[in-house]
MARLUMKE-587681 format. One line per 8 residues: number of its first residue (from 0); for each residue x negated, y negated, z of N, C-alpha, C, O. Coordinates in steps of 0.2 Angstrom, whole numbers, padded with zeros to 4 digits, always signed. Layout:
NUM	X Y Z X Y Z X Y Z X Y Z | ...
//
This chain:
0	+0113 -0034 +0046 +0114 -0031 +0053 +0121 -0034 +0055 +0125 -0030 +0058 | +0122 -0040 +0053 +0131 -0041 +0056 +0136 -0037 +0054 +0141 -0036 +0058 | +0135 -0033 +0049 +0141 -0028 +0046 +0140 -0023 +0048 +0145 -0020 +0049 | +0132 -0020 +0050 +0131 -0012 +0055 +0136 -0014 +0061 +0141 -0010 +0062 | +0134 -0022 +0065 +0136 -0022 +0070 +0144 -0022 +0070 +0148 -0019 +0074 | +0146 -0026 +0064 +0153 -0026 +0065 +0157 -0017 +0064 +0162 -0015 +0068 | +0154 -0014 +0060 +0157 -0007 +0058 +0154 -0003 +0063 +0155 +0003 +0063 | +0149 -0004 +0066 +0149 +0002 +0074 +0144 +0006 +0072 +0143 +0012 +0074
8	+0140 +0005 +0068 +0134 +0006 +0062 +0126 +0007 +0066 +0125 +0002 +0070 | +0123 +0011 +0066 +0114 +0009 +0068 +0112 +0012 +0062 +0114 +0015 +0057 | +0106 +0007 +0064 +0102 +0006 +0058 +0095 +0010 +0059 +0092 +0010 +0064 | +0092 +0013 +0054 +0084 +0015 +0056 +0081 +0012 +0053 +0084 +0012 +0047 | +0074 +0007 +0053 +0070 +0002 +0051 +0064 +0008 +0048 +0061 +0013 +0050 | +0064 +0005 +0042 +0057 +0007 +0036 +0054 +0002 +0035 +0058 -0002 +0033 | +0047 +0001 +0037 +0043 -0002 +0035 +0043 -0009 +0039 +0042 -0015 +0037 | +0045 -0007 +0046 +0048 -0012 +0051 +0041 -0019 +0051 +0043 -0025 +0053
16	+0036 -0019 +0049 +0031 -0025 +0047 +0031 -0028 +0040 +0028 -0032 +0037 | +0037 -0022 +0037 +0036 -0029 +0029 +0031 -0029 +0026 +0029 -0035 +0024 | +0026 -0022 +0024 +0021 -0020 +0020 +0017 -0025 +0021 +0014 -0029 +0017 | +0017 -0024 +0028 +0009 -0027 +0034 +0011 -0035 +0034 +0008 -0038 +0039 | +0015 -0040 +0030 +0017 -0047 +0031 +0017 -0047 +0038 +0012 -0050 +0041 | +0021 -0043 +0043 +0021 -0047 +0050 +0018 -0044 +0053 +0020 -0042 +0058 | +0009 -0042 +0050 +0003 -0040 +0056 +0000 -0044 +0058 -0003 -0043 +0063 | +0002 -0052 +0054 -0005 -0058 +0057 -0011 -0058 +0054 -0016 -0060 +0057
24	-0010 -0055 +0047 -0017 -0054 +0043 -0014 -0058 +0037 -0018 -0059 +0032 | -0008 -0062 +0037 -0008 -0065 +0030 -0004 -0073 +0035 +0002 -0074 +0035 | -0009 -0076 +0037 -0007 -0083 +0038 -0008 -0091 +0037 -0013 -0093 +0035 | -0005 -0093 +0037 -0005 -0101 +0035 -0012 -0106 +0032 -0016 -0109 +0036 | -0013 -0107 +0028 -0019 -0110 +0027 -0026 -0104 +0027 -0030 -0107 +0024 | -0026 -0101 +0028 -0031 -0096 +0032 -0032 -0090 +0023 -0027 -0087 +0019 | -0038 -0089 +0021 -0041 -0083 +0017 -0038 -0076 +0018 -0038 -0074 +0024 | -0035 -0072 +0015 -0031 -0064 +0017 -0041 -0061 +0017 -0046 -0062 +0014
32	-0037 -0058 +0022 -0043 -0053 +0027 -0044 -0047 +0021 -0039 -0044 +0018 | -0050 -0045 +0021 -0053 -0040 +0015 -0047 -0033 +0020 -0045 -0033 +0026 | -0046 -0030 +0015 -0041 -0023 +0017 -0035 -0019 +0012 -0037 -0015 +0007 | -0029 -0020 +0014 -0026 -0016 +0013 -0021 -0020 +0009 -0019 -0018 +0003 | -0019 -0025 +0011 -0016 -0032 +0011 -0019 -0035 +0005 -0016 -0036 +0000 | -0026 -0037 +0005 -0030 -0042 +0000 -0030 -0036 -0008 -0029 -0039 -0013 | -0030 -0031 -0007 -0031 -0028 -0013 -0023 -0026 -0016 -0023 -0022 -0021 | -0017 -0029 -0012 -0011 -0027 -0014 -0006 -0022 -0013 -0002 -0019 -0016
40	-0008 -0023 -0007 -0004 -0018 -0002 +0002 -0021 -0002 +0006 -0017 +0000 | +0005 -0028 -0003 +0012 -0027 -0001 +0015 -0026 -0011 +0019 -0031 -0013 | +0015 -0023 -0013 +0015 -0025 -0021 +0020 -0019 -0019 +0019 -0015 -0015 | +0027 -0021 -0023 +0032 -0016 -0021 +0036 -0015 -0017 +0040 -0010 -0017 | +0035 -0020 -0012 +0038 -0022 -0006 +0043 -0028 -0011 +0042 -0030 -0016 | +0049 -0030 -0007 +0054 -0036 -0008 +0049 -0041 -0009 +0043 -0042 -0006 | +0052 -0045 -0012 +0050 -0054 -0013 +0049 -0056 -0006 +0052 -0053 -0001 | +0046 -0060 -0005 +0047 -0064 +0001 +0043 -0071 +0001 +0037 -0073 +0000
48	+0049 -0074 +0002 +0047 -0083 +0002 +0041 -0084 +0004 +0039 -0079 +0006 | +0036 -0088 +0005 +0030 -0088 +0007 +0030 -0091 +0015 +0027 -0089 +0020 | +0034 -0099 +0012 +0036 -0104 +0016 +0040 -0100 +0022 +0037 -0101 +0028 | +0044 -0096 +0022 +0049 -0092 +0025 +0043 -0089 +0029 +0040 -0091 +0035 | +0040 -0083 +0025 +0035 -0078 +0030 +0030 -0081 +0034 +0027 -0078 +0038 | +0026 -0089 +0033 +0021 -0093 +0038 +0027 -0094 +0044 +0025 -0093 +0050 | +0032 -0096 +0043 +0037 -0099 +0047 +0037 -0094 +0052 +0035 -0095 +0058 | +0038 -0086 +0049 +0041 -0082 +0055 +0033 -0082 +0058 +0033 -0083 +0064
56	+0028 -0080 +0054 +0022 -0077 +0058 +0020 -0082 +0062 +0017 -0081 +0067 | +0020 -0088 +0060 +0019 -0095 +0066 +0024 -0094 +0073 +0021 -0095 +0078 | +0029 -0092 +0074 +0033 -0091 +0078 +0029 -0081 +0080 +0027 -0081 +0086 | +0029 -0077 +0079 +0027 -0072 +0082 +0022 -0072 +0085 +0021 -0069 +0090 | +0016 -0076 +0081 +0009 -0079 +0084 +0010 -0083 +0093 +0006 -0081 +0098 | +0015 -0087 +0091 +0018 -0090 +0098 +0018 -0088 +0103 +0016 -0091 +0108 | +0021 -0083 +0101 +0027 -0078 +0106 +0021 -0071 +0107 +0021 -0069 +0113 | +0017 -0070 +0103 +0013 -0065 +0106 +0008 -0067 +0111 +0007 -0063 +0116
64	+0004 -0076 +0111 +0001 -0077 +0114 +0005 -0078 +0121 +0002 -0077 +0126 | +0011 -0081 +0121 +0014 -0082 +0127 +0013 -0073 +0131 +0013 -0072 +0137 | +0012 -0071 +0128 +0015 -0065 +0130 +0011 -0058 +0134 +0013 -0054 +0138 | +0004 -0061 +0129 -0003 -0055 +0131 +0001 -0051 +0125 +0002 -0045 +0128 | +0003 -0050 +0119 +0002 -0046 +0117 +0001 -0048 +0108 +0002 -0054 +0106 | +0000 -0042 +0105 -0002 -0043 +0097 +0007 -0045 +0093 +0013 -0043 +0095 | +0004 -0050 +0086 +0010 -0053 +0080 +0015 -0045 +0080 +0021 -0044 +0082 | +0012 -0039 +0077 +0015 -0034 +0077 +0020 -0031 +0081 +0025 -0029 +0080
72	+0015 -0030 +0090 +0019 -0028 +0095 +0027 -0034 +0094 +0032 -0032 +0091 | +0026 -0042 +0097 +0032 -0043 +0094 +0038 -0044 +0091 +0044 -0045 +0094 | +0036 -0042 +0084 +0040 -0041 +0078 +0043 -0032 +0081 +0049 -0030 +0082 | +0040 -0029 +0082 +0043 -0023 +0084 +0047 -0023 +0089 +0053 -0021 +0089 | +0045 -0025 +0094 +0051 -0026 +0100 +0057 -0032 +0097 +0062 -0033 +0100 | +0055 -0035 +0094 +0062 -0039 +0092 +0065 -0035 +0089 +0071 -0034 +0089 | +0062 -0030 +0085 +0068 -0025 +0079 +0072 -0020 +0085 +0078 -0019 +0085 | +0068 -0018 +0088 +0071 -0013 +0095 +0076 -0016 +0099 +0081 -0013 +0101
80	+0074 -0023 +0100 +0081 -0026 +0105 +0086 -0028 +0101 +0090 -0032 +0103 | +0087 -0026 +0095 +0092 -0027 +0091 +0096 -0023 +0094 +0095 -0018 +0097 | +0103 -0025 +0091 +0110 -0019 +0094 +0110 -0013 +0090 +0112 -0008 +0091 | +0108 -0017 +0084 +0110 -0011 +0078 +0103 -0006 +0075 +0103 -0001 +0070 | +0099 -0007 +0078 +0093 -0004 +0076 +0093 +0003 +0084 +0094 +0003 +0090 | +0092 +0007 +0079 +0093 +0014 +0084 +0084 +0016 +0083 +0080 +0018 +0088 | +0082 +0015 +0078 +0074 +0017 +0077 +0070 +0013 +0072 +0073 +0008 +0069 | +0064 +0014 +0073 +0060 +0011 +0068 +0055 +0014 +0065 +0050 +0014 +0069
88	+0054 +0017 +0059 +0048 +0020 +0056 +0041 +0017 +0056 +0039 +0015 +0050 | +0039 +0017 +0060 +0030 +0017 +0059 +0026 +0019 +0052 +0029 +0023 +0049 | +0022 +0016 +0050 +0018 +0018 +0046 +0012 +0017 +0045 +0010 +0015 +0040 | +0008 +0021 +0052 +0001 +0019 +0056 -0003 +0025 +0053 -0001 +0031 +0054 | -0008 +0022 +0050 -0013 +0025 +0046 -0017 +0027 +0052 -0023 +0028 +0050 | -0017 +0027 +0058 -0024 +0029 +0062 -0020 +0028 +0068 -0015 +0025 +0069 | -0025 +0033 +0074 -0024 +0032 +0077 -0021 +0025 +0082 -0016 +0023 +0085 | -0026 +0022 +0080 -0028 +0015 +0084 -0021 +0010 +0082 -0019 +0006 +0086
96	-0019 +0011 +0076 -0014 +0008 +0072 -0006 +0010 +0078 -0002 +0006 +0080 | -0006 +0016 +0079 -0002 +0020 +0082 -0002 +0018 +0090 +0004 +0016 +0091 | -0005 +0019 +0094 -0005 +0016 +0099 -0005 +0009 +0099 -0005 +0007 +0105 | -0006 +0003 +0095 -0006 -0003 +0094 +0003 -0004 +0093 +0007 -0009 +0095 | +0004 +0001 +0089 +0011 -0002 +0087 +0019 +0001 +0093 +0025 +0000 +0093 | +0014 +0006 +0096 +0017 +0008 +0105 +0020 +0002 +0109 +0026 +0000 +0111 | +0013 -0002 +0108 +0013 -0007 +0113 +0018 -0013 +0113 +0017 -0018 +0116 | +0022 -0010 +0108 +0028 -0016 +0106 +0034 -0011 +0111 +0040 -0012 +0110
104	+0033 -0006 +0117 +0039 -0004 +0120 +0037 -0005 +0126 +0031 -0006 +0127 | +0043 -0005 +0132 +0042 -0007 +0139 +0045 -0011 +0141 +0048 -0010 +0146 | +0044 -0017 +0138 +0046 -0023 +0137 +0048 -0029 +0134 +0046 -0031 +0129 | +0052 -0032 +0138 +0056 -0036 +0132 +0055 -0043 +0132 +0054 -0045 +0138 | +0056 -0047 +0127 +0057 -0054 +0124 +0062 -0059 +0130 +0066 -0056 +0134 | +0061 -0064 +0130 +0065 -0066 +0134 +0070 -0070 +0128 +0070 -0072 +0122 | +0075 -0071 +0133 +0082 -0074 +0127 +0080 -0080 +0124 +0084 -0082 +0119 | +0075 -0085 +0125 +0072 -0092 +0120 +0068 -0088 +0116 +0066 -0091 +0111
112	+0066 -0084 +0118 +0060 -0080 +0111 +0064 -0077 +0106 +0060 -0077 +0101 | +0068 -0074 +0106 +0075 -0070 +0103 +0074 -0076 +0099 +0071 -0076 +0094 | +0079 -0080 +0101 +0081 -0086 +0098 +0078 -0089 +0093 +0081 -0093 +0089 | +0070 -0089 +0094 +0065 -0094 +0093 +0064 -0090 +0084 +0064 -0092 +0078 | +0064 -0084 +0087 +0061 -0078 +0081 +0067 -0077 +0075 +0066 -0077 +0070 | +0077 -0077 +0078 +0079 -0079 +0077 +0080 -0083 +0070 +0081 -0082 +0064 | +0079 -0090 +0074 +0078 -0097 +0070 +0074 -0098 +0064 +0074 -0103 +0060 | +0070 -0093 +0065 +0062 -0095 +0061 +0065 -0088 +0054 +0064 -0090 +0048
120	+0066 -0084 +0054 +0069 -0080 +0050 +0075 -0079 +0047 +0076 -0074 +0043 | +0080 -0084 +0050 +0086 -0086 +0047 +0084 -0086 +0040 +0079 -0088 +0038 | +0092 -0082 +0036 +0090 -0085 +0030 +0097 -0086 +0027 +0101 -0083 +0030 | +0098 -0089 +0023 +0106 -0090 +0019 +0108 -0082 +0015 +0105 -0079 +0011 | +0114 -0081 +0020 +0115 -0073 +0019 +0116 -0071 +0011 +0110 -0072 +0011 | +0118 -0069 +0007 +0118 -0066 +0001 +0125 -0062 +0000 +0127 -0058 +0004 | +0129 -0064 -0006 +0133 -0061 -0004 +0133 -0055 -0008 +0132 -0055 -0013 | +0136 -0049 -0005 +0141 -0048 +0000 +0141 -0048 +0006 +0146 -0047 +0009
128	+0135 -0049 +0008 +0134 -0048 +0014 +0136 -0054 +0019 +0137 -0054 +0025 | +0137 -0059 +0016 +0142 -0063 +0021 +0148 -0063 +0023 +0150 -0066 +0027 | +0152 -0056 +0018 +0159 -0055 +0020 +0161 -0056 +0028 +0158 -0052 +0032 | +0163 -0060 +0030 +0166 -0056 +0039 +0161 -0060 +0044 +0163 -0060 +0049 | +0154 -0064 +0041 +0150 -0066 +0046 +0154 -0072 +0048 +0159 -0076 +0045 | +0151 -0073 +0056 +0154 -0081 +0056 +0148 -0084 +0059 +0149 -0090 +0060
//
């Protein structure tokens, strides 16, 4: 995203939950919930650290409770207050999925929620893609 942002770039988000990781169905200590997830749903999605992904969902957990709303909604409104994200691809098998994932528009995170979500997601950039960051 710093390079969208530096070259005047928007981004459209595929798979803006990370093959269901940031729904709040795969948590900290906690058994994976019979579904979609436990039989291998995210198989073919990116690597992702473990330690990394409890970190973020513990921090959206937070933030949604502060909030009155669901880990998902969230995650989706932090992708939308980004500068460089113009859209985000849904991939709501139902109704109710669909309107759940609505409820991430309206409004917005406050600037220590940004930050917090931020923090907890940081990761050591890769290069090339650190060309230009600072």
């Amino acid at each position: 995203m710093p390079l969208a942002e530096d070259q005047g770039l928007g981004l459209m988000v595929w798979s803006p939950l990370g093959w269901g990781r940031l729904t709040g169905k795969i948590r900290r200590n906690q058994p994976l919930q019979e579904g979609r997830i436990k039989s291998g749903g995210t198989v073919g999605g990116p690597e992702v650290d473990e330690e990394l992904l409890y970190g973020v969902v513990d921090a959206l957990a937070e933030i949604a409770e502060q909030n009155g709303k669901s880990i998902p909604q969230v995650a989706l409104n932090r992708l939308l207050q980004r500068k460089t994200v113009c859209n985000v691809v849904i991939g709501a098998r139902n109704e109710a999925q669909l309107l759940e994932n609505l409820g991430a528009t309206g409004w917005n995170l406050t600037p220590a929620q940004v930050a917090k979500l931020d923090a907890a997601s940081r990761q050591k950039p890769l290069y090339p893609h650190w060309v230009g960051m600072r």
